[in-house]
C-alpha atoms as an extended CHARMM CRD file, in Angstrom:
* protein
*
       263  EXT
         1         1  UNK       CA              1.7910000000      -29.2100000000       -5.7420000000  PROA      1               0.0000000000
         2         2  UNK       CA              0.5900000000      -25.7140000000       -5.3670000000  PROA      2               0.0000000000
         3         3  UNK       CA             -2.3240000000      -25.2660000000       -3.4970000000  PROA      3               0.0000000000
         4         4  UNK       CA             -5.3730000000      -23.6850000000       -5.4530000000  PROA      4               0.0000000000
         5         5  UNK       CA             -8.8120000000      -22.0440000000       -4.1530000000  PROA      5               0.0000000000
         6         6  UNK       CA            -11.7430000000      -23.0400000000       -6.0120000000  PROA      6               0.0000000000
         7         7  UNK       CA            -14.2230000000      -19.7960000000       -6.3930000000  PROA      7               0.0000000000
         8         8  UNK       CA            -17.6300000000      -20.5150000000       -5.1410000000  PROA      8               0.0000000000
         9         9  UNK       CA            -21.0850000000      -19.5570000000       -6.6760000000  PROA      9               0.0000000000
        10        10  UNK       CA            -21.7540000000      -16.3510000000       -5.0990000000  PROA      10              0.0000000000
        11        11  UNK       CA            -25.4640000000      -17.0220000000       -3.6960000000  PROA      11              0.0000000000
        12        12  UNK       CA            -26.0200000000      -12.8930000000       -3.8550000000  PROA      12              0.0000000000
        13        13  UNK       CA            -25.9010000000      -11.2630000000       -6.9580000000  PROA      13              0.0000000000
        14        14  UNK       CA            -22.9280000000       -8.3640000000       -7.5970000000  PROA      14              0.0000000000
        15        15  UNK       CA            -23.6840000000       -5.5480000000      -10.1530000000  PROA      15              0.0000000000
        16        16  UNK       CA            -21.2790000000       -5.1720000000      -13.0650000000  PROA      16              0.0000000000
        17        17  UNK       CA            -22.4990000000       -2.1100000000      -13.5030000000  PROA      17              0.0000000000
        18        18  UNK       CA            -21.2960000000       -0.9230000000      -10.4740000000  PROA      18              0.0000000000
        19        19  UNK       CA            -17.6100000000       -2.7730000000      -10.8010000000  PROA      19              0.0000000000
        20        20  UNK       CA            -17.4140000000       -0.3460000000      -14.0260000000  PROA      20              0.0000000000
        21        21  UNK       CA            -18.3510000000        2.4580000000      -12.8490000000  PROA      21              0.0000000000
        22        22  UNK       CA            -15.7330000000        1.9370000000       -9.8780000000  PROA      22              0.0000000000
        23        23  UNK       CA            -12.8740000000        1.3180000000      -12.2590000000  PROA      23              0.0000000000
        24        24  UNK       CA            -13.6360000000        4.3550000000      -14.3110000000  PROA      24              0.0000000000
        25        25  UNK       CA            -13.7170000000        6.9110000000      -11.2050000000  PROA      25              0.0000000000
        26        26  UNK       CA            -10.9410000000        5.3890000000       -9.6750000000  PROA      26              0.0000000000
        27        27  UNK       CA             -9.2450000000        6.0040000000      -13.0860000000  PROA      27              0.0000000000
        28        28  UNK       CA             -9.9100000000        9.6190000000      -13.0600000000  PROA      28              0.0000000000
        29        29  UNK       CA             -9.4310000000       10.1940000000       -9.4980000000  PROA      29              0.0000000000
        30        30  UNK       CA             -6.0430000000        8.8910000000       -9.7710000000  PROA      30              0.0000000000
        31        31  UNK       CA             -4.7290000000       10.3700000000      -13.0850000000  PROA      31              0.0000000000
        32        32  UNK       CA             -3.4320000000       13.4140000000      -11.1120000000  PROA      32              0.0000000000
        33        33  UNK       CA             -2.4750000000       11.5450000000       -8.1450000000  PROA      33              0.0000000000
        34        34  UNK       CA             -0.0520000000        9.3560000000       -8.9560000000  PROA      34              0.0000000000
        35        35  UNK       CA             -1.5460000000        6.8130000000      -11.6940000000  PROA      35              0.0000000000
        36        36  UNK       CA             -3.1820000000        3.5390000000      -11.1420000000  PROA      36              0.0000000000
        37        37  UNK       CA             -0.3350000000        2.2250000000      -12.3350000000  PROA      37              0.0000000000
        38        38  UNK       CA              2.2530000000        3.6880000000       -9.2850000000  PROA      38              0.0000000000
        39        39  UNK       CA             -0.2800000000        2.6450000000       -6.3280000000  PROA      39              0.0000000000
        40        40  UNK       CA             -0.1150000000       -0.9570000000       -8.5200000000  PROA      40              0.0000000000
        41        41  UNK       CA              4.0210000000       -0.9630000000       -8.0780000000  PROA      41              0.0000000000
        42        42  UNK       CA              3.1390000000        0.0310000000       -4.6970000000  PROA      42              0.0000000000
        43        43  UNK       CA              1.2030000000       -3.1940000000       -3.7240000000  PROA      43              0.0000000000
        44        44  UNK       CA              3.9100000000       -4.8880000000       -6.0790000000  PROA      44              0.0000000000
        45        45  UNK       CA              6.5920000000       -3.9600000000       -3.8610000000  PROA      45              0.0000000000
        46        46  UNK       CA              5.0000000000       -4.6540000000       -0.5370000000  PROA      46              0.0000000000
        47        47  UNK       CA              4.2910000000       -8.0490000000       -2.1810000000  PROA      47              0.0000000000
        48        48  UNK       CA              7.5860000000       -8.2810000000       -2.9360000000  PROA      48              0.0000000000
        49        49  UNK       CA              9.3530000000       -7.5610000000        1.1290000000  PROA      49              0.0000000000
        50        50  UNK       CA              6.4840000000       -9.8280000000        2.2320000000  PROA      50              0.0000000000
        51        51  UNK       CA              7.7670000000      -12.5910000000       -0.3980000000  PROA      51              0.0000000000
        52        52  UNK       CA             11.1880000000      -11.8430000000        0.6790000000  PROA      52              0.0000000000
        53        53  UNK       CA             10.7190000000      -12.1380000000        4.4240000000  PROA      53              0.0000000000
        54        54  UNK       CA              8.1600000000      -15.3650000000        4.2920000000  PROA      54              0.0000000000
        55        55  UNK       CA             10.7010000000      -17.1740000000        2.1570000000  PROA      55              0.0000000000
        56        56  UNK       CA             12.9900000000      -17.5600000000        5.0270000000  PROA      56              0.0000000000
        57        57  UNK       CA             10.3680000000      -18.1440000000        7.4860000000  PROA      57              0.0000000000
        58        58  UNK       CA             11.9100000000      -21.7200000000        8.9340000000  PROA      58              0.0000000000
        59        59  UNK       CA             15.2020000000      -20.1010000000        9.7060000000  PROA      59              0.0000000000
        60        60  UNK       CA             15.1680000000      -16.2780000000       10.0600000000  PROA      60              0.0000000000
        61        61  UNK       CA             12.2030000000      -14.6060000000       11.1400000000  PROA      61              0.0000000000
        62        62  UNK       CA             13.0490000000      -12.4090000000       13.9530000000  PROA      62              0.0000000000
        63        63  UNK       CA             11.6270000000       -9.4150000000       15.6860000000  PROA      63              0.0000000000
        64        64  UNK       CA             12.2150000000       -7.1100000000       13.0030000000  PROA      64              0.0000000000
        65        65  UNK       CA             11.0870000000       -8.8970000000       10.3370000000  PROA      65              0.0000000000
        66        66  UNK       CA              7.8840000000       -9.2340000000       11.7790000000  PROA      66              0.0000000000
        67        67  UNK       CA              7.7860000000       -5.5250000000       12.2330000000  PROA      67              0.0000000000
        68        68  UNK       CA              8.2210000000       -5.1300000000        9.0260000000  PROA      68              0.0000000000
        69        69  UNK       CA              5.4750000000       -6.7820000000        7.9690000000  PROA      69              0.0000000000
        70        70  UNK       CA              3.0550000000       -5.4150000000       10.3850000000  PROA      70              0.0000000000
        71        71  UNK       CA              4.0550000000       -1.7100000000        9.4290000000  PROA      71              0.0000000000
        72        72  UNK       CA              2.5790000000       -2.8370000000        5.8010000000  PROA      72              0.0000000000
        73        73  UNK       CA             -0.5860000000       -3.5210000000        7.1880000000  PROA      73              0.0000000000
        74        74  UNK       CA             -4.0350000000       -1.8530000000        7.7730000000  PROA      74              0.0000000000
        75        75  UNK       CA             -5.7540000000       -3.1610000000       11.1530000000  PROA      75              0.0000000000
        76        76  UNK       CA             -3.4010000000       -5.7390000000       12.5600000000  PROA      76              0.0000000000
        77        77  UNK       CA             -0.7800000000       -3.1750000000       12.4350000000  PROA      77              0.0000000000
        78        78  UNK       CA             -1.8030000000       -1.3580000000       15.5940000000  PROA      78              0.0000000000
        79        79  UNK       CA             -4.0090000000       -3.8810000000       17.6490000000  PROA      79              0.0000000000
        80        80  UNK       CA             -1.8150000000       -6.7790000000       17.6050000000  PROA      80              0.0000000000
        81        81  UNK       CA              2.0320000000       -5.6770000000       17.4430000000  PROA      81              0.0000000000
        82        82  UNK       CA              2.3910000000       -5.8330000000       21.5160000000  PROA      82              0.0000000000
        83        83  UNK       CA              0.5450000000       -9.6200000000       21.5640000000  PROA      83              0.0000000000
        84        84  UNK       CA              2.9250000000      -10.7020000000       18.5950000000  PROA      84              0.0000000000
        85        85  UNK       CA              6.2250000000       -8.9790000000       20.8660000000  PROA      85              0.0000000000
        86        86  UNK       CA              5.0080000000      -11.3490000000       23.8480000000  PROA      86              0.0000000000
        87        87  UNK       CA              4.1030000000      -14.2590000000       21.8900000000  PROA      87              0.0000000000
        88        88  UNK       CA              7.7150000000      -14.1560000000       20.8750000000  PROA      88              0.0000000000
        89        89  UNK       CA              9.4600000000      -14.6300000000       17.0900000000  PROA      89              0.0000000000
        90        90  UNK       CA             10.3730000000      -18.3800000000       18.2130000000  PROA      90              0.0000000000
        91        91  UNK       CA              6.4420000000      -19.2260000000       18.3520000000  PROA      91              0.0000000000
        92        92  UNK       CA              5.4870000000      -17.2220000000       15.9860000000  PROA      92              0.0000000000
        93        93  UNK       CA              7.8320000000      -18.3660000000       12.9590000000  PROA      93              0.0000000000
        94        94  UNK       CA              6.2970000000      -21.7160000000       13.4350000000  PROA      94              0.0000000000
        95        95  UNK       CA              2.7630000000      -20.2630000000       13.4940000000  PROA      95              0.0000000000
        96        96  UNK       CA              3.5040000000      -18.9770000000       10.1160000000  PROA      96              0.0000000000
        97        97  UNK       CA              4.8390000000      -21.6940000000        8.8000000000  PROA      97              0.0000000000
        98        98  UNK       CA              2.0830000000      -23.5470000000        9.7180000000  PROA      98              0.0000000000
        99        99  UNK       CA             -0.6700000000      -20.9460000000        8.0610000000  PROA      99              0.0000000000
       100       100  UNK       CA              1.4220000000      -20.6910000000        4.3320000000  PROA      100             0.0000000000
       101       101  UNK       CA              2.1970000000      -24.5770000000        4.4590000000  PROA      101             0.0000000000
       102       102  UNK       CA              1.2750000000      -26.8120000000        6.8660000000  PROA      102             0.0000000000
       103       103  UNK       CA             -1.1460000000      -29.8150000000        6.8540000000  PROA      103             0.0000000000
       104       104  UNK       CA             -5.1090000000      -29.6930000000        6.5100000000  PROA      104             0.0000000000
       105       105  UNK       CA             -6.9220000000      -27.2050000000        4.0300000000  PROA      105             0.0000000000
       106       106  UNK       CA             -6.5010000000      -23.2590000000        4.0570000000  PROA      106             0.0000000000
       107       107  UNK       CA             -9.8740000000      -22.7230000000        6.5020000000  PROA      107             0.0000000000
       108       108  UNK       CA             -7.9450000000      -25.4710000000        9.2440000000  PROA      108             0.0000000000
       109       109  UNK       CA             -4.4510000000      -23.5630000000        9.0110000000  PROA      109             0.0000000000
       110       110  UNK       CA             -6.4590000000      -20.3270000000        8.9750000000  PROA      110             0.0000000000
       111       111  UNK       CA             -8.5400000000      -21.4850000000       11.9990000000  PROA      111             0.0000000000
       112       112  UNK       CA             -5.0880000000      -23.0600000000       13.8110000000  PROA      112             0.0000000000
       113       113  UNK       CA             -2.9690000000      -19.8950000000       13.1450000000  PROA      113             0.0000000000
       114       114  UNK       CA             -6.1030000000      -17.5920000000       15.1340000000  PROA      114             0.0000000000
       115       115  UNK       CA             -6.3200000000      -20.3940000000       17.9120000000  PROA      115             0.0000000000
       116       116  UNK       CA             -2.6870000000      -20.9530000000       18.3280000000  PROA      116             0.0000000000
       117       117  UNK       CA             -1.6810000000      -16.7490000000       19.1880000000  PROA      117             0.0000000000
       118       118  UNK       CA             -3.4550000000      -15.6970000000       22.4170000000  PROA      118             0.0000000000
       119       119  UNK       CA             -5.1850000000      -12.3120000000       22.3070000000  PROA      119             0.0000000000
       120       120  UNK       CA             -8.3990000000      -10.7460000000       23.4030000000  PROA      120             0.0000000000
       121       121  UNK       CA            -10.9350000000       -8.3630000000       21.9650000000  PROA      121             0.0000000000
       122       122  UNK       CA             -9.5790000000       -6.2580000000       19.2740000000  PROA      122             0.0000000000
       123       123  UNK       CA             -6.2940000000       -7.4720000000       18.8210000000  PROA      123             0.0000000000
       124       124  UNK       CA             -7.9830000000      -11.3640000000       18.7650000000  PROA      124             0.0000000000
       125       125  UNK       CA            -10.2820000000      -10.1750000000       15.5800000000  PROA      125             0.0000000000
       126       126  UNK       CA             -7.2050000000       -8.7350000000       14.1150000000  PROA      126             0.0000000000
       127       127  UNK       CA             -5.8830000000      -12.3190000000       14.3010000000  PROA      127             0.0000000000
       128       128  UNK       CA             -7.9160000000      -12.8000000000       11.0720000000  PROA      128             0.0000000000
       129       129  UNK       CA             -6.6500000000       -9.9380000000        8.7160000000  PROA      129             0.0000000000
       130       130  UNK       CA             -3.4290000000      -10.8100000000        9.8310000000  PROA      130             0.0000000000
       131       131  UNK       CA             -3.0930000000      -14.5650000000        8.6390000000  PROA      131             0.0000000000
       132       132  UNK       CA             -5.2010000000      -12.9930000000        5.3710000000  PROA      132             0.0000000000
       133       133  UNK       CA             -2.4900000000      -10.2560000000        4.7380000000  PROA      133             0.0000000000
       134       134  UNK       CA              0.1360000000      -12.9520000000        5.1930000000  PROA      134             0.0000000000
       135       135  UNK       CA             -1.6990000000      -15.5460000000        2.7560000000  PROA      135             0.0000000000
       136       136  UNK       CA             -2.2770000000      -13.0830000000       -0.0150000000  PROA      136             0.0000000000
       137       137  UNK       CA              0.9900000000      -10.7880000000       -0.0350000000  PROA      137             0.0000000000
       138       138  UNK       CA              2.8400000000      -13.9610000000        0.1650000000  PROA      138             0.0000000000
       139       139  UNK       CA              1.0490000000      -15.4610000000       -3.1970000000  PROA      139             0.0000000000
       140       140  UNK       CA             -1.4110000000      -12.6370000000       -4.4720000000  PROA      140             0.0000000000
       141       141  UNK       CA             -1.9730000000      -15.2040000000       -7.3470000000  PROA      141             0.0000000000
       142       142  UNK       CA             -3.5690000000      -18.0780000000       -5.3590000000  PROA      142             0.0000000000
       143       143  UNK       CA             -5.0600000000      -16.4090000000       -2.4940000000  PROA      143             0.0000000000
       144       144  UNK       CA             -7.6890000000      -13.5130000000       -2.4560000000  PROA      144             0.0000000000
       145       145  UNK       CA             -7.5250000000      -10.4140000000        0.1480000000  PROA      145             0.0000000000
       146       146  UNK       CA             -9.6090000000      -11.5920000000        2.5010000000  PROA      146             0.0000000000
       147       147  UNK       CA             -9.6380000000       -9.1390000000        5.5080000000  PROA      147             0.0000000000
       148       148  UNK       CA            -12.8440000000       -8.0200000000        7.1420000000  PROA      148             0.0000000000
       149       149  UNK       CA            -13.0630000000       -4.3920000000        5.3530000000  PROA      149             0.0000000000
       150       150  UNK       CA            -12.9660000000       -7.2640000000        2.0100000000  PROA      150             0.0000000000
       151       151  UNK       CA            -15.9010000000       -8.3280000000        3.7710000000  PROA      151             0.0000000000
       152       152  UNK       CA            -17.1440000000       -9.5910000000        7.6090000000  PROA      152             0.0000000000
       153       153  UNK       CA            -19.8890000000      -11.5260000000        7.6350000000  PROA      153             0.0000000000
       154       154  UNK       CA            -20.4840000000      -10.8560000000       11.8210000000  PROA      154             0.0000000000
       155       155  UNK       CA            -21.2320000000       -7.4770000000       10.4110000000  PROA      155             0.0000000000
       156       156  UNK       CA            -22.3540000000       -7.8040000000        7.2910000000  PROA      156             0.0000000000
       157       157  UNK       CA            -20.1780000000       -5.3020000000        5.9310000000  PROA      157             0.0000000000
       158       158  UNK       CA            -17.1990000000       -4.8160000000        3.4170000000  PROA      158             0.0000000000
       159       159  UNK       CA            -16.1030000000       -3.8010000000        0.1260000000  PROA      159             0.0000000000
       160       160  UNK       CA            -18.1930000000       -6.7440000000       -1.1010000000  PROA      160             0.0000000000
       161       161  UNK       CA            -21.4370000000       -5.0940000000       -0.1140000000  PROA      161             0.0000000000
       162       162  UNK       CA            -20.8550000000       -1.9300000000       -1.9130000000  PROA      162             0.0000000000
       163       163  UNK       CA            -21.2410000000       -4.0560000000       -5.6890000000  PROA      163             0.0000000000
       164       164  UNK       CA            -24.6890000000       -4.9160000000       -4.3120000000  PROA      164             0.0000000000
       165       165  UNK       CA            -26.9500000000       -2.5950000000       -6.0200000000  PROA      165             0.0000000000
       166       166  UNK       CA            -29.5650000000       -1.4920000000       -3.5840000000  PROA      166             0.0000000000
       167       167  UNK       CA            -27.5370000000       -2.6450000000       -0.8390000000  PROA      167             0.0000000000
       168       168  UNK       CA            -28.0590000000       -0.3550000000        1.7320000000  PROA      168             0.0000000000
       169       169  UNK       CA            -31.9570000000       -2.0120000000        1.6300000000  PROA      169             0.0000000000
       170       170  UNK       CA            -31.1850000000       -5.4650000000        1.9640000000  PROA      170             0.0000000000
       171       171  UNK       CA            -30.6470000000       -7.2220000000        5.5830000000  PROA      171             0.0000000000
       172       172  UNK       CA            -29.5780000000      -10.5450000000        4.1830000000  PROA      172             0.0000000000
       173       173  UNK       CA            -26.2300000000      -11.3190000000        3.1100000000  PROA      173             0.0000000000
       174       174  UNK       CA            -25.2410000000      -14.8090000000        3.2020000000  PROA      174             0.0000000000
       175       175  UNK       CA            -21.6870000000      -14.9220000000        1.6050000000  PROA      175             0.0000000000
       176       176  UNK       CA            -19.6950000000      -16.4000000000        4.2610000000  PROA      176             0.0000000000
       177       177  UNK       CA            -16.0820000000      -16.3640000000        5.2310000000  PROA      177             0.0000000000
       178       178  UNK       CA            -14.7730000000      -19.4840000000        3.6780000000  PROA      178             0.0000000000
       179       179  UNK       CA            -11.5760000000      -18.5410000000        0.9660000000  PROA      179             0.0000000000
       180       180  UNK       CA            -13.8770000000      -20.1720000000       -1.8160000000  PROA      180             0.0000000000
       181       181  UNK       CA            -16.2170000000      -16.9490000000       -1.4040000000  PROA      181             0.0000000000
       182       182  UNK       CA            -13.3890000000      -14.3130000000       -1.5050000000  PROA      182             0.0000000000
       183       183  UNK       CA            -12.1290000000      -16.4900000000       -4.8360000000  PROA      183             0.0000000000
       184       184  UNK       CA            -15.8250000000      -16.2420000000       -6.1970000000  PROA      184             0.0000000000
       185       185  UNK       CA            -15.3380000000      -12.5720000000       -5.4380000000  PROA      185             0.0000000000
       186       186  UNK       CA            -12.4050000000      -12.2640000000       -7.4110000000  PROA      186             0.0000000000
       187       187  UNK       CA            -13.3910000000      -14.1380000000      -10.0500000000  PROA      187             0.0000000000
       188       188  UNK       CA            -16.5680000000      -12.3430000000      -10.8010000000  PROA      188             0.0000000000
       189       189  UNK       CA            -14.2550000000       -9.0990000000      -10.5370000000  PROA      189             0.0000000000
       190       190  UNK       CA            -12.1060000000      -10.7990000000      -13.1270000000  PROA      190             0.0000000000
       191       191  UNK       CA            -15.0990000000      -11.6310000000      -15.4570000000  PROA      191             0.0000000000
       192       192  UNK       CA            -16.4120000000       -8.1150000000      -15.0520000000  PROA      192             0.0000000000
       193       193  UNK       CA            -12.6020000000       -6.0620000000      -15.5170000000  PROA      193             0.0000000000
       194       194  UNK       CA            -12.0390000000       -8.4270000000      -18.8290000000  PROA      194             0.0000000000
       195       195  UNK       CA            -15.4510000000       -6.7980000000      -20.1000000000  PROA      195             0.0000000000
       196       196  UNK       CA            -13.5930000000       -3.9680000000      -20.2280000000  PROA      196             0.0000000000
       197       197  UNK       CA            -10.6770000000       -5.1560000000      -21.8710000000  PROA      197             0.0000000000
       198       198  UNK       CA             -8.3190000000       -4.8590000000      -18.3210000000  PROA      198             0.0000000000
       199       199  UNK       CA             -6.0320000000       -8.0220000000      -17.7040000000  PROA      199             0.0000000000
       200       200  UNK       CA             -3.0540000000       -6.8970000000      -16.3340000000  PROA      200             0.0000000000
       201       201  UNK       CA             -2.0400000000       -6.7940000000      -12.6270000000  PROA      201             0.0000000000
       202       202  UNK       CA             -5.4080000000       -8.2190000000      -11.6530000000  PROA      202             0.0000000000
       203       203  UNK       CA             -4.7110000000       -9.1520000000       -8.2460000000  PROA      203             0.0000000000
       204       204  UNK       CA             -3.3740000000       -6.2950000000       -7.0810000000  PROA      204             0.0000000000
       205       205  UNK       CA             -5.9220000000       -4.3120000000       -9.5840000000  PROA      205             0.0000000000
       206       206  UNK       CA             -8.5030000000       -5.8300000000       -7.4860000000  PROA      206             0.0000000000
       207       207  UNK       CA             -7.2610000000       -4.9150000000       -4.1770000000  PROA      207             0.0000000000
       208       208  UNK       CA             -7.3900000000       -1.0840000000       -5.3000000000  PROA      208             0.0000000000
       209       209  UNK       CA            -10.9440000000       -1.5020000000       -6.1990000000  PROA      209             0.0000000000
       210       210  UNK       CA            -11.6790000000       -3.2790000000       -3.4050000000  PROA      210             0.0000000000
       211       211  UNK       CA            -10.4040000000       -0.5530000000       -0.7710000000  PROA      211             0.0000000000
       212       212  UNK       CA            -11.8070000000        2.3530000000       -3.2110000000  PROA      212             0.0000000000
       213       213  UNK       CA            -15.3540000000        0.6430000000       -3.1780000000  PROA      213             0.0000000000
       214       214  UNK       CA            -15.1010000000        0.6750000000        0.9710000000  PROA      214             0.0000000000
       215       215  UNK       CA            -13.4260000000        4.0760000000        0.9590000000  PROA      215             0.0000000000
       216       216  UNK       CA            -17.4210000000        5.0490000000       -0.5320000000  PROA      216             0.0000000000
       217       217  UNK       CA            -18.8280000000        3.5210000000        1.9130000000  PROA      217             0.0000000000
       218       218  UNK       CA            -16.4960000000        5.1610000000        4.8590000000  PROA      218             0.0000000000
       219       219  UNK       CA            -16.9490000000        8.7070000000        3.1750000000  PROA      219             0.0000000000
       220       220  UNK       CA            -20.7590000000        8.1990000000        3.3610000000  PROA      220             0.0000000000
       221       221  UNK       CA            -20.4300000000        7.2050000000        6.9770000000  PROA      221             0.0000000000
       222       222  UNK       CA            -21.2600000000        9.8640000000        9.6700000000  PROA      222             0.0000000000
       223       223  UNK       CA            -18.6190000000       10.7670000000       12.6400000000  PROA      223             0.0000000000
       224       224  UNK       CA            -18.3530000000        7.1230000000       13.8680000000  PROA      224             0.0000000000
       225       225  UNK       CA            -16.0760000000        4.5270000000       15.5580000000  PROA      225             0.0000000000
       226       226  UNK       CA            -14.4260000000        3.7560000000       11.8220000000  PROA      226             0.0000000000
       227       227  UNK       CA            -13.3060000000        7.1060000000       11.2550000000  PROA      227             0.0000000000
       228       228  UNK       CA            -11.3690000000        6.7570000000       14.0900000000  PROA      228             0.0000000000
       229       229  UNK       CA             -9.4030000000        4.1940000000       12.3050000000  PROA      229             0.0000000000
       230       230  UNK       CA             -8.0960000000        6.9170000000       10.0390000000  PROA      230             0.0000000000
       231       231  UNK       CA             -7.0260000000        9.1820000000       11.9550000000  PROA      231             0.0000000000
       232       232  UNK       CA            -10.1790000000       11.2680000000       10.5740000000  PROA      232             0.0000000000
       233       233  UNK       CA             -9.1670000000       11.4930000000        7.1330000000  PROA      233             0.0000000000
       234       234  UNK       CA            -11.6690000000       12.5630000000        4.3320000000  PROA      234             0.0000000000
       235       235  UNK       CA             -9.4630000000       12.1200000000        1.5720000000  PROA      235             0.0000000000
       236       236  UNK       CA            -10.5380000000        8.8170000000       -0.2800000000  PROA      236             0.0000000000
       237       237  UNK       CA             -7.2280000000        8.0600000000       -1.3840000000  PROA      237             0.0000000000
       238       238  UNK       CA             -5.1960000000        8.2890000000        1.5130000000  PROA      238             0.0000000000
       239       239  UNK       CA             -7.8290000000        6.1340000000        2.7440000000  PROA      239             0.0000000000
       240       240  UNK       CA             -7.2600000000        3.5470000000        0.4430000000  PROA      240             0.0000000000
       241       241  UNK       CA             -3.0030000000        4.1340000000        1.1280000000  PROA      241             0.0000000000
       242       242  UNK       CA             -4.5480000000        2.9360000000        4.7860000000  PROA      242             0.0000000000
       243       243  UNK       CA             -6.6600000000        0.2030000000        3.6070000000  PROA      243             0.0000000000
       244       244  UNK       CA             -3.9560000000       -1.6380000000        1.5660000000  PROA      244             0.0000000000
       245       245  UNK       CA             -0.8790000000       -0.7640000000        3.6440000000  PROA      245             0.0000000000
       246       246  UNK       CA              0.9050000000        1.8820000000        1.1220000000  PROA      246             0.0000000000
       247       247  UNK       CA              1.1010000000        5.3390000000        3.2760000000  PROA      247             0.0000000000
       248       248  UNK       CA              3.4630000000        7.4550000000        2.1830000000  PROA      248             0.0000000000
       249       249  UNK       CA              4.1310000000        9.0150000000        5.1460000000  PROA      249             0.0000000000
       250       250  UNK       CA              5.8330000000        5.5450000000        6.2720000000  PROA      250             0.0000000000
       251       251  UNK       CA              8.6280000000        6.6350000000        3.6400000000  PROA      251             0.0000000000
       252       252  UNK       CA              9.2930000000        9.3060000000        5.1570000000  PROA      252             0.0000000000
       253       253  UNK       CA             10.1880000000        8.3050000000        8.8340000000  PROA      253             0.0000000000
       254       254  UNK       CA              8.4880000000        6.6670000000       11.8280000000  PROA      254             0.0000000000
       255       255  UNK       CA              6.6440000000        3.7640000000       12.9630000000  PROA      255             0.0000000000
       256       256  UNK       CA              2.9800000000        3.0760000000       12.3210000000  PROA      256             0.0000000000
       257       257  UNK       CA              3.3740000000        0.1840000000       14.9900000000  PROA      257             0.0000000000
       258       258  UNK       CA              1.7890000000        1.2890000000       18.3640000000  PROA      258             0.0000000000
       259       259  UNK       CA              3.3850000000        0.4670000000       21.1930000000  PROA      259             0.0000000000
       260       260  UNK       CA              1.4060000000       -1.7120000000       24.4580000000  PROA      260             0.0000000000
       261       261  UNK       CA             -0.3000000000        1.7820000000       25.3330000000  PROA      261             0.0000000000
       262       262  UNK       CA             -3.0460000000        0.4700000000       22.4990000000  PROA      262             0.0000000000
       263       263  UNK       CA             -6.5770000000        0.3500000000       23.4130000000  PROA      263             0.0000000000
């Protein structure tokens, strides 16, 4: 049977409002730069290699299939390719495995997949986004984006925050990390997106709202450590290219995995 994540009752409330006003300025923005609809078949087709390469997980997983994958990510991409080269393909396959379908609930493989790879400081929180990427791009359907720019509650920030209206005021924000939280996410974002009359391509629909609503919040940020991250970029929408794993430069030649010189 297939699993399923129930969506929890959000205990903060999200603006509607704002989830509107997203979708129609991400609309316009991207009307001249390439459609909603081609940055869509671009999450499609990532989904796709990841569905492609996590099918055969049990037998053929190798070094370069793994490289694959991490090239199509954001964070883990960088931080954690050298501790996944030394943790070996071997190991890893079965780590895998064991986070898509193993025994226990999704938060125990989740928890067992971070436990079971041995890292330190950056590349160990990276852990996380990397079993999320893995869950979701392997079943978009079933399992919400739930990487830590979707929201980190350590930090209290995310994507999540920014459909709080007045949250840059507010200190409190109990959400959690459980998968039941990132579902009652989703689902609101489905409620609010039907409003509209929009029920096509919703997962990946959501994703691209998701990284536009944090590529806000990264524009508003001063020079800062999270800039960094892109390389200072100031254009939203290569941002969100970053955010979801799309870049276009990737087509065109070289690696985005860094090598063990990675601080």
């Amino acid at each position: 049977m297939q699993e399923s994540v129930t969506p929890a009752k959000l205990p903060i409330d999200l603006d509607v409002g704002l989830l509107k006003k997203s979708f129609y300025e991400l609309e316009e923005a991207l009307e001249g730069q390439q459609g909603l609809s081609d940055l869509i078949a671009m999450l499609e087709e990532k989904g796709a290699v990841f569905q492609s390469i996590l099918s055969r997980i049990d037998k053929e997983l190798d070094a370069d299939g793994m490289r694959t994958l991490v090239e199509r990510m954001f964070t883990a991409r960088r931080k954690l390719w050298p501790t996944l080269e030394a943790y070996g393909a071997p190991a890893l396959r079965s780590a895998i495995a064991d986070l898509l379908s193993g025994h226990g609930d999704l938060p125990q493989r989740m928890q067992r997949f971070q436990e079971a790879i041995p890292a330190e400081g950056k590349a160990q929180r990276a852990l996380r986004d990397l079993a999320a990427e893995l869950l979701h791009f392997s079943n978009p359907e079933v399992y919400p984006l739930m990487t830590r720019w979707v929201w980190d509650q350590g930090t209290s920030s995310g994507a999540v925050r920014e459909f709080v209206r007045g949250g840059d005021y507010i200190t409190d924000f109990p959400l959690g990390e459980s998968p039941e939280m990132f579902e009652g996410v989703r689902e609101w974002m489905r409620q609010g997106l039907s409003e509209l009359g929009v029920y096509r391509d919703l997962p990946y629909l959501i994703d691209v709202l998701l990284a536009y609503q944090y590529s806000q919040y990264l524009r508003a940020m001063a020079e800062g450590f999270l800039r960094s991250d892109f390389g200072g970029q100031s254009d939203f929408i290569e941002q969100i290219h970053k955010l979801l794993g799309v870049e276009t430069q990737r087509r065109m030649g070289g690696s985005r995995i860094k090598g063990k010189d990675v601080h």
